[in-house]
C-alpha positions as CSV (number, residue, x, y, z in Angstrom):
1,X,99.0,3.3,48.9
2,X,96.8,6.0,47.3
3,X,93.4,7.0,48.3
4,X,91.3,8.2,45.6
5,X,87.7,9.0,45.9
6,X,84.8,10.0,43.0
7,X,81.9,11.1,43.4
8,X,79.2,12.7,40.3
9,X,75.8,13.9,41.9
10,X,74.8,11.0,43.8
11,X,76.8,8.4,41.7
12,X,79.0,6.0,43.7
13,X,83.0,5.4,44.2
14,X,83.6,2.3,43.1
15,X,85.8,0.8,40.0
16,X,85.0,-1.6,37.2
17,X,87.9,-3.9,35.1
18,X,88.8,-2.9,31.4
19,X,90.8,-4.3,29.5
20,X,92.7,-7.9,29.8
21,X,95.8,-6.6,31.5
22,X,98.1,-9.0,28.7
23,X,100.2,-6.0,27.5
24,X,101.7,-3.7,30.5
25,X,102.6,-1.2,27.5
26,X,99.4,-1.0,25.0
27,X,96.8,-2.5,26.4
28,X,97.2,-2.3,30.2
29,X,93.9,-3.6,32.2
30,X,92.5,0.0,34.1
31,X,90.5,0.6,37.1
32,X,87.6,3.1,36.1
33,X,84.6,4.0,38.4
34,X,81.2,2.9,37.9
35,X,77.9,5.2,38.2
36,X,75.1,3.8,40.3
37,X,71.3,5.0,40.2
38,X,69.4,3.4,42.7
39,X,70.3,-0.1,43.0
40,X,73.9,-1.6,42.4
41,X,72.9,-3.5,39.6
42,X,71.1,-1.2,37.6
43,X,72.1,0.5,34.6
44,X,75.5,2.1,35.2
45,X,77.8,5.1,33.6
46,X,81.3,5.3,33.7
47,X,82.8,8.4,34.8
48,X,86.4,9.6,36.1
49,X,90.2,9.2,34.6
50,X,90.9,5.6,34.4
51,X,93.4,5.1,37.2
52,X,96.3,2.1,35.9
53,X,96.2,-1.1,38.0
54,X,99.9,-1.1,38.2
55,X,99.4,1.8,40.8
56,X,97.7,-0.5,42.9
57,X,99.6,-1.9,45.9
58,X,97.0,-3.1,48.4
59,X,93.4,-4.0,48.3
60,X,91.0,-3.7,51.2
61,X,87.8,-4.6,50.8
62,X,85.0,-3.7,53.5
63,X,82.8,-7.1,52.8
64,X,82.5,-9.8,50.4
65,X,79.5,-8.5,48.5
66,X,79.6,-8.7,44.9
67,X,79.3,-4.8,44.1
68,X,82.7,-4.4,46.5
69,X,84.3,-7.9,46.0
70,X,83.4,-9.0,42.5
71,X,86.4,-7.7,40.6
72,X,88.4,-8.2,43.3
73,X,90.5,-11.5,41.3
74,X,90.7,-9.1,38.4
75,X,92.8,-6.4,40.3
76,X,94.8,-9.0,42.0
77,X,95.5,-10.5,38.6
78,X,96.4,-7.5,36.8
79,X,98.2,-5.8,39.7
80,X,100.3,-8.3,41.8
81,X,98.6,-6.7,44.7
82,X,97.4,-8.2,48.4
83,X,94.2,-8.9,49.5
84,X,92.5,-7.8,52.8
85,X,89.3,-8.7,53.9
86,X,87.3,-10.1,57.1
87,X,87.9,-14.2,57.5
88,X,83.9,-14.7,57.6
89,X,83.0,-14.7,54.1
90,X,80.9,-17.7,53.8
91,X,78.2,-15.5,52.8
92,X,80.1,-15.5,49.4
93,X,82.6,-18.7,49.0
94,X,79.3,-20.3,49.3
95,X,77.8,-18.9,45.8
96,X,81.1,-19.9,44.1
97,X,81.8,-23.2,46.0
98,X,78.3,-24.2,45.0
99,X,75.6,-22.1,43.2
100,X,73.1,-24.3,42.7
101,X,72.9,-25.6,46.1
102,X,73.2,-21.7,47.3
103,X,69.9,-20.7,45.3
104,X,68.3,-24.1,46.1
105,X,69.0,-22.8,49.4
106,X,67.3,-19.4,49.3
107,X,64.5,-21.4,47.4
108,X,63.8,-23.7,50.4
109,X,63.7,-20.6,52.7
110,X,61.2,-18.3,50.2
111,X,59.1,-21.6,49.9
112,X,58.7,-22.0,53.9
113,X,58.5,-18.3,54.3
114,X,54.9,-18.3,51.9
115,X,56.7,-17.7,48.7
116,X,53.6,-18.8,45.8
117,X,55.7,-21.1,43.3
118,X,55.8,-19.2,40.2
119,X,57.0,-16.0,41.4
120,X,59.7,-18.6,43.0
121,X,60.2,-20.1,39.7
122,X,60.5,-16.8,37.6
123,X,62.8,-15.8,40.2
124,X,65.1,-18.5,40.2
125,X,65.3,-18.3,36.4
126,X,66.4,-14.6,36.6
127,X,69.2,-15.4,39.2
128,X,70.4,-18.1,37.2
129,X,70.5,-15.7,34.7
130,X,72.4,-13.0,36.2
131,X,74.7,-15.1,37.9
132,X,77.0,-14.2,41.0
133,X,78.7,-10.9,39.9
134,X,82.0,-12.4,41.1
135,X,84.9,-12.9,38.5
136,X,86.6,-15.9,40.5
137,X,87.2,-16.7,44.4
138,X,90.4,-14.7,45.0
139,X,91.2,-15.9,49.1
140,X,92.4,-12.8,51.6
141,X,96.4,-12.4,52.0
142,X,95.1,-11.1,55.3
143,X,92.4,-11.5,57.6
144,X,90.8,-7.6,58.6
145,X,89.8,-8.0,62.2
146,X,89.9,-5.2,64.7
147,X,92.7,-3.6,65.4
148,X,94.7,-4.1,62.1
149,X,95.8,-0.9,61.0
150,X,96.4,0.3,57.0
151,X,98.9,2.4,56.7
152,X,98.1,5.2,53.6
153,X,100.1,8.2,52.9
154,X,97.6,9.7,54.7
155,X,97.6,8.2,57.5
156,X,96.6,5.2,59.7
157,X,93.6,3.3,59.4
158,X,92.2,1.4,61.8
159,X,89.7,-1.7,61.4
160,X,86.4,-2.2,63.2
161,X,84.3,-5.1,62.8
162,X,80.9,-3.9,61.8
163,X,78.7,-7.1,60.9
164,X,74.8,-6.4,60.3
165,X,74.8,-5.6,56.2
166,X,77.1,-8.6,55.8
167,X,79.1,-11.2,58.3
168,X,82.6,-9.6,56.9
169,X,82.1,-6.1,57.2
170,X,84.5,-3.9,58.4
171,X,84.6,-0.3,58.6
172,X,88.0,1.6,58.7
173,X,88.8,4.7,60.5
174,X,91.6,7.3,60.8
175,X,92.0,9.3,63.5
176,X,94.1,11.7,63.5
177,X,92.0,13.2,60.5
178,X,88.5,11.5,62.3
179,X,87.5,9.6,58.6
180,X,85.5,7.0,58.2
181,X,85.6,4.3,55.5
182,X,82.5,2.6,56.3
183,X,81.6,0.2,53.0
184,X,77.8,-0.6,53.2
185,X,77.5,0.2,57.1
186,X,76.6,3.6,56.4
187,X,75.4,5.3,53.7
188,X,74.7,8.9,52.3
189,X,70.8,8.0,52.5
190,X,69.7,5.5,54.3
191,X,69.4,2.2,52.7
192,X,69.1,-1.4,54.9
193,X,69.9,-4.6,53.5
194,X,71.3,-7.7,55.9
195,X,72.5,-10.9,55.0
196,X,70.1,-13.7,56.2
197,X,70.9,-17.2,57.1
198,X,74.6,-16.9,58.4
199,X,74.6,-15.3,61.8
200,X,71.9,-15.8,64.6
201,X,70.6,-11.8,64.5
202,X,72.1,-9.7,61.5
203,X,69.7,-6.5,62.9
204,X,71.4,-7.2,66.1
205,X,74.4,-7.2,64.9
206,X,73.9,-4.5,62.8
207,X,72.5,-1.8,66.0
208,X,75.9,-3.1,68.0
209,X,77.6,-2.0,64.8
210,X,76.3,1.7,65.0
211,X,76.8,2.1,68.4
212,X,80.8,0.9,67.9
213,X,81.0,3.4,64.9
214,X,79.2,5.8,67.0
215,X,82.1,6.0,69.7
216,X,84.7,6.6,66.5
217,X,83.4,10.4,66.8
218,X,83.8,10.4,63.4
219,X,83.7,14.0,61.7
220,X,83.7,12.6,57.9
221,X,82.5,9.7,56.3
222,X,83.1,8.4,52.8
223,X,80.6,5.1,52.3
224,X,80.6,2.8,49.4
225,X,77.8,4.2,47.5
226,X,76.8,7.9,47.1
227,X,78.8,11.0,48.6
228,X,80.6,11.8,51.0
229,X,79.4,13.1,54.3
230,X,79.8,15.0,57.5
231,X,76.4,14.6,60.3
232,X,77.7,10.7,60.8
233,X,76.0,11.0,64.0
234,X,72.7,12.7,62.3
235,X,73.0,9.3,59.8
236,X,73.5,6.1,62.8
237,X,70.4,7.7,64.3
238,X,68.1,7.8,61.2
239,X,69.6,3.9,60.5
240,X,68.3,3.5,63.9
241,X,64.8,5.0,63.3
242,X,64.6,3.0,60.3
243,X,65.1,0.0,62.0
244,X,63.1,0.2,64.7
245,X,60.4,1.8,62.6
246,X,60.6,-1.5,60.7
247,X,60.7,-3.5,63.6
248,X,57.4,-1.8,65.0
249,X,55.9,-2.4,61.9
250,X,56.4,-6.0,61.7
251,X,55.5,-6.4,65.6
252,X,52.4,-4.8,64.5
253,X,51.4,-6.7,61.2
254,X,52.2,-10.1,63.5
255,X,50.0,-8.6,66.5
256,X,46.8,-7.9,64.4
257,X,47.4,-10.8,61.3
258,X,49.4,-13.3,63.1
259,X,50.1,-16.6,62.3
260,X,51.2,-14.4,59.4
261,X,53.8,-15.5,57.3
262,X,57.0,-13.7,56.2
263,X,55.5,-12.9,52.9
264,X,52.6,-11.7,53.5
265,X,54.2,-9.4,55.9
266,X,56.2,-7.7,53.4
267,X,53.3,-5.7,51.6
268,X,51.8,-4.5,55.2
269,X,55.7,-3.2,55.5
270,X,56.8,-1.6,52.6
271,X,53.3,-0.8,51.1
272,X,53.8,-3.1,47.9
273,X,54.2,-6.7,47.1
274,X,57.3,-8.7,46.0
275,X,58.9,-7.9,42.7
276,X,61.4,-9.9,40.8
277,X,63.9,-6.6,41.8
278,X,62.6,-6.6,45.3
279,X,62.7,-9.9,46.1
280,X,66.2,-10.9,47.1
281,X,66.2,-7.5,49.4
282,X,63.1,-7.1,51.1
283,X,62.1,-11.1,51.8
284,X,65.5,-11.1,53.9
285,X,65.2,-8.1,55.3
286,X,61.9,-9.1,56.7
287,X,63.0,-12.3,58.0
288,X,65.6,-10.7,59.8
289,X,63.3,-8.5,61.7
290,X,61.5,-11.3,62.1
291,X,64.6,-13.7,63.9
292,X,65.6,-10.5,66.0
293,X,62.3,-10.0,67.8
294,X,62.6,-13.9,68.0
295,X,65.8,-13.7,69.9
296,X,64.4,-10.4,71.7
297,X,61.4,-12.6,72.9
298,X,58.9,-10.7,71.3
299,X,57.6,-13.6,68.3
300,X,58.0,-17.2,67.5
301,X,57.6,-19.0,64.6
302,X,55.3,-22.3,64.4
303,X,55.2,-24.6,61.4
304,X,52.0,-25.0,59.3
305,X,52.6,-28.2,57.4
306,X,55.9,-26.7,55.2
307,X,55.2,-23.4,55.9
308,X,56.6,-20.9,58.3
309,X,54.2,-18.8,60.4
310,X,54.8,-16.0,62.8
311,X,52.6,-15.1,66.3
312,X,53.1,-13.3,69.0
313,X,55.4,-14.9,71.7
């Protein structure tokens, strides 16, 4: 297995499908890298040699997200290869499986959590609109929990279970060099998202995560979006600040506004109201601040006819 890594500026490493892959000899599908400004979804260019999927003999995916999994059938497709990827993807057999019921899901939850219903309904319009980012369900070859090792021409790489940013996260590390694969764990800047709704405490999970990734003693880390780096330890403690910063904040807009609800929390947190961009990154975010100082004791949630409301415990 080859390793390749691309990075432009601040662009990040990963590869989009061209071609259909129906003609090995003139018109080979080809794995090309992708551009990213900002968020993964917006407007992309594609840089770097295209790199032939025949070459591909193994694919290991650090979580099922669609930026990292969503062409994952394609490559399989085109190249015959295996699969590898953490057993608890739910997170995203669940907006295959069953769309509709996935964003009539997320609805419910925006709804309870304050949500006014047209910004709900413009909303759901633009998801159904964009749709899931993933070109089929392709199912692991092999489940990636800790202690499976990937062997690479450069050496032996090792999987640790990082859940927070997603239930099936995995980071990979080598150690004989001290690299890091580490997906969405880490990144070049700090950037949090967690997946709400499929684990008890994702912000939990997440701290755990850094302080697993911590012992690695990492001395170089190459993440899924941006460069690579070398101060891991300088970037776990900023993710830490962050989130405790965050944390603080929403112990504080509860402590002088509460019953507050989760909406009205997040302009008192990240200084602006919901946008159709933001809101499928900071309404989650903010609810899972709010579920881990549940679980930590600090707030509890009380219902207000349909609505969801947030006091000090």
């Amino acid at each position: 297995m080859r390793i390749a890594r691309y990075s432009t500026g601040e662009a990040a490493a990963f590869g989009i499908v061209e071609g259909d892959g129906s003609d090995p000899h003139a018109n080979a599908a080809e794995l090309t890298v992708r551009r990213i400004d900002g968020h993964p979804f917006a407007p992309f260019q594609v840089v770097g040699d295209p790199q032939p999927l025949a070459d591909v003999r193994l694919l290991v995916c650090t979580h099922a997200h669609a930026d990292h999994y969503g062409q994952a059938a394609s490559v399989v497709d085109a190249s015959g290869c295996e699969l590898w990827m953490h057993p608890a993807h739910e997170h995203m057999r669940a907006g295959i499986d069953d769309p509709d019921e996935l964003l009539a899901r997320r609805l419910e939850v925006a709804r309870q959590s304050g949500v006014p219903v047209q910004p709900l309904r413009e909303w759901s319009q633009s998801v159904r609109e964009r749709g899931s980012g993933i070109a089929r369900l392709v199912e692991p070859d092999r489940e990636l929990i800790s202690g499976v090792v990937v062997a690479s021409d450069l050496g032996r790489w090792t999987v640790v279970e990082t859940p927070g940013h997603a239930p099936s996260h995995v980071c990979l590390h080598e150690p004989d060099h001290r690299l890091l694969i580490s997906g969405d764990h880490l990144l070049g800047r700090v950037s949090l998202y967690f997946d709400y709704g499929w684990t008890p405490d994702p912000v939990g999970e997440f701290l755990s995560s850094l302080d697993a990734i911590e012992a690695l003693d990492a001395r170089l880390c190459l993440s899924g979006h941006g460069r690579t780096f070398t101060d891991v330890r300088a970037h776990i403690d900023a993710n830490r600040a962050l989130v405790a910063q965050r944390l603080q904040g929403v112990r504080a807009a509860v402590a002088d506004h509460g019953p507050i609800t989760a909406y009205e929390i997040v302009p008192l947190l990240y200084g602006e109201a919901l946008t159709q961009l933001t809101a499928g990154w900071w309404l989650p975010e903010t609810l899972c601040y709010l579920r881990h100082l549940a679980v930590t004791g600090a707030v509890v949630a009380a219902q207000e006819g349909e609505t969801e409301r947030w006091a000090r415990a």
